[in-house]
N, C-alpha and C positions, 0 to 999 in steps of 0.2 A: 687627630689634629693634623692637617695640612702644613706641608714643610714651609716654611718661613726663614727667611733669613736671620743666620745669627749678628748679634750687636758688630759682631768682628768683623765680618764680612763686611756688612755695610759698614762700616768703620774703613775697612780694605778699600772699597772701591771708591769713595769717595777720596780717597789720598790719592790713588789710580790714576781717577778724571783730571783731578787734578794736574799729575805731572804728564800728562797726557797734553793738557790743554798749553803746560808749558811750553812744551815741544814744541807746541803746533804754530807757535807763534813764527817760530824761525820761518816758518813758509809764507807770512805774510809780506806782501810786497812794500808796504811799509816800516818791516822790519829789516836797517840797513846791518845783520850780522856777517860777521867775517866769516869763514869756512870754517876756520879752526874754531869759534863761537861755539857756532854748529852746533860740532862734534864734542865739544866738550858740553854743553847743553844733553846731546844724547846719551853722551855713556853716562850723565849722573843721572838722568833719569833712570835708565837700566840698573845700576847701584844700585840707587834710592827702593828702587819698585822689591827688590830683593829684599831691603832691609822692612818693609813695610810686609810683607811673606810672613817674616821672623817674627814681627809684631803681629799678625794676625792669628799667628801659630800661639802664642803668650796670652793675646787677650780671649782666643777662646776656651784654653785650658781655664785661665782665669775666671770667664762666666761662669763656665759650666761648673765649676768647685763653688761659685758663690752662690749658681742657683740650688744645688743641694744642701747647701748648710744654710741657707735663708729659707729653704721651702720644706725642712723637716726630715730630710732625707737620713734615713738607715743606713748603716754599712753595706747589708746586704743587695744595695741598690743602686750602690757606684760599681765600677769595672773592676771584675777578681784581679784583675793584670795590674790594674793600678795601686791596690790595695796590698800585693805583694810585692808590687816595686817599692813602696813606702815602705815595709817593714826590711826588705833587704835595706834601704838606703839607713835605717837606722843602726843597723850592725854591722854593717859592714867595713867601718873603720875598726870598728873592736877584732874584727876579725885580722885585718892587717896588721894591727899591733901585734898581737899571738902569733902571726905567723913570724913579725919580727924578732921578739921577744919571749917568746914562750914564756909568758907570765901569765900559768893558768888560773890563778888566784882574781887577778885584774879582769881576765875573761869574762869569769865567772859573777865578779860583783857588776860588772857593766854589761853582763845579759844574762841579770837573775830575773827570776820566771815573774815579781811581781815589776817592773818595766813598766811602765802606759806604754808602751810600744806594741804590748802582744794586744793590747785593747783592737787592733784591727784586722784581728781575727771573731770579736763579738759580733755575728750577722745582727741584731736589735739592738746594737748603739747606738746612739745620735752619732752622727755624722756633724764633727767640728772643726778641728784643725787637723785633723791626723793625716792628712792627706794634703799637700802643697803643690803648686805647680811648677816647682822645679824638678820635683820626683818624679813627674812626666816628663818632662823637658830634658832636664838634665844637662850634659854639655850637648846635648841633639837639633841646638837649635836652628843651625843654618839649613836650610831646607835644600839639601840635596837628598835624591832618591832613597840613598839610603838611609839619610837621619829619617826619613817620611814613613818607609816602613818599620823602622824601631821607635821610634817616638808613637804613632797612632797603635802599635800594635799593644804599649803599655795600657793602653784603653782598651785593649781586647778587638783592633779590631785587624782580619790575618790580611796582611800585604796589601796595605791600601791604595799605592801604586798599580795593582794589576786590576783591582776594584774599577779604578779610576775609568780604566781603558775599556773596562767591561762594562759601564754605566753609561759610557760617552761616546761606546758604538766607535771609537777613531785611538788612535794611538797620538795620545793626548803626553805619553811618556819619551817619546822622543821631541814632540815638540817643547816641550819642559827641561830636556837635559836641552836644547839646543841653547834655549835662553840663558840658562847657568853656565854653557860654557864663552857664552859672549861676556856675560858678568866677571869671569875668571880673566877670561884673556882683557879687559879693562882693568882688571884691578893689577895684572902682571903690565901692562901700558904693552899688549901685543894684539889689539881689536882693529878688525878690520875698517873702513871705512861705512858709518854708519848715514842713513837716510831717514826722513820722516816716518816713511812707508815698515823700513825694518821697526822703528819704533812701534805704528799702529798694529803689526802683525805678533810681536815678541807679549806686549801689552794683551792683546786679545785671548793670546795664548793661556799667558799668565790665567786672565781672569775669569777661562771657562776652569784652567784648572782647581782653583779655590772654591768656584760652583759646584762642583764633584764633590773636595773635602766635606765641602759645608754639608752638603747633602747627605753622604755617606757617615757623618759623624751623627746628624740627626737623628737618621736610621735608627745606627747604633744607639743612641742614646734611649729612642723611643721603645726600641725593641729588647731593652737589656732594664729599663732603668723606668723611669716614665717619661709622658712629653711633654707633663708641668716643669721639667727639669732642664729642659729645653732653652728658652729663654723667659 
């Protein structure tokens, strides 16, 4: 099966054009905007584009767990990485309580062996709920460099940061922190003086680098899992 975009992506880029097209307006000669306008026009664009990142990141965890519990999928045929992120996320409070309390009786009743939780160690399960996307996600969802390599890699897939740059022939990784660190310094009100131009080039950026993800995830998906699971 020939890579295809996911629902998310194109979901992605269409909000994109969108605030892409906002922007562009400020350069109309018919548009009587003040300076200040402008710039407040751009840096919400650059916000926005960020928060729309986060959503892209949520709805394609989200397809891809609905395309395997809608299309019959086994456990053995989601990501081992994610299936063990799920079972630590379920015990893992019990664990903190024991370590507060050392009440090994409670331990015990709350990770006895019969649990639906160890269920996602059966490889010939149905695949239903046992597996969520916040168990991927988790607090990871702002899309800095780092959350990208611990959030994709709970998929199993290693450093997808360096993938990225490997796939794209260009150092796609510093054009991606630069954009983040424009987002930061507007959200601290310390952003340089922005232009249309900075908009069309940070935007671009953004959305070859989601063509990577998207790509690099399908891979993975097809090569670990099937590519009915795809979309």
């Amino acid at each position: 099966m020939p890579y295809c975009k996911s629902s998310a992506r194109e979901e992605f880029e269409l909000e994109l054009e969108r605030l892409k097209k906002l922007a562009k307006k400020t350069t109309f000669k018919s548009a009587f905007f003040s300076y200040d306008h402008e710039q407040l026009i751009y840096q919400s664009c650059i916000f926005l584009l960020c928060a729309r990142i986060e959503d892209y990141t949520k709805n394609l965890i989200d397809n891809i767990l609905y395309n395997y519990r809608q299309k019959g999928a086994i456990l053995s045929e989601l990501p081992e990485n994610a299936r063990t992120k799920a079972l630590i996320d379920s015990q893992k409070v019990h664990f903190k309580n024991f370590y507060n309390n050392t009440d090994e009786k409670k331990l015990i009743e709350s990770l006895r062996i019969s649990n639906s939780c160890y269920k996602l160690i059966l490889d010939n399960s149905s695949f239903k709920s046992q597996i969520n996307s916040y168990n991927i996600i988790s607090t990871n969802k702002y899309p800095s460099i780092k959350n990208l390599k611990i959030l994709y890699h709970r998929i199993g897939i290693q450093d997808i940061v360096k993938q990225i740059n490997i796939e794209s022939k260009k150092d796609l990784k510093t054009a991606f922190e630069s954009f983040l660190s424009l987002r930061e310094s507007i959200a601290h009100q310390n952003s340089n003086n922005l232009t249309f131009n900075d908009i069309e080039r940070h935007f671009f950026n953004v959305k070859q680098y989601i063509n990577y993800i998207d790509r690099i995830v399908y891979k993975h998906i097809c090569k670990n899992s099937k590519s009915l699971f795809w979309k």
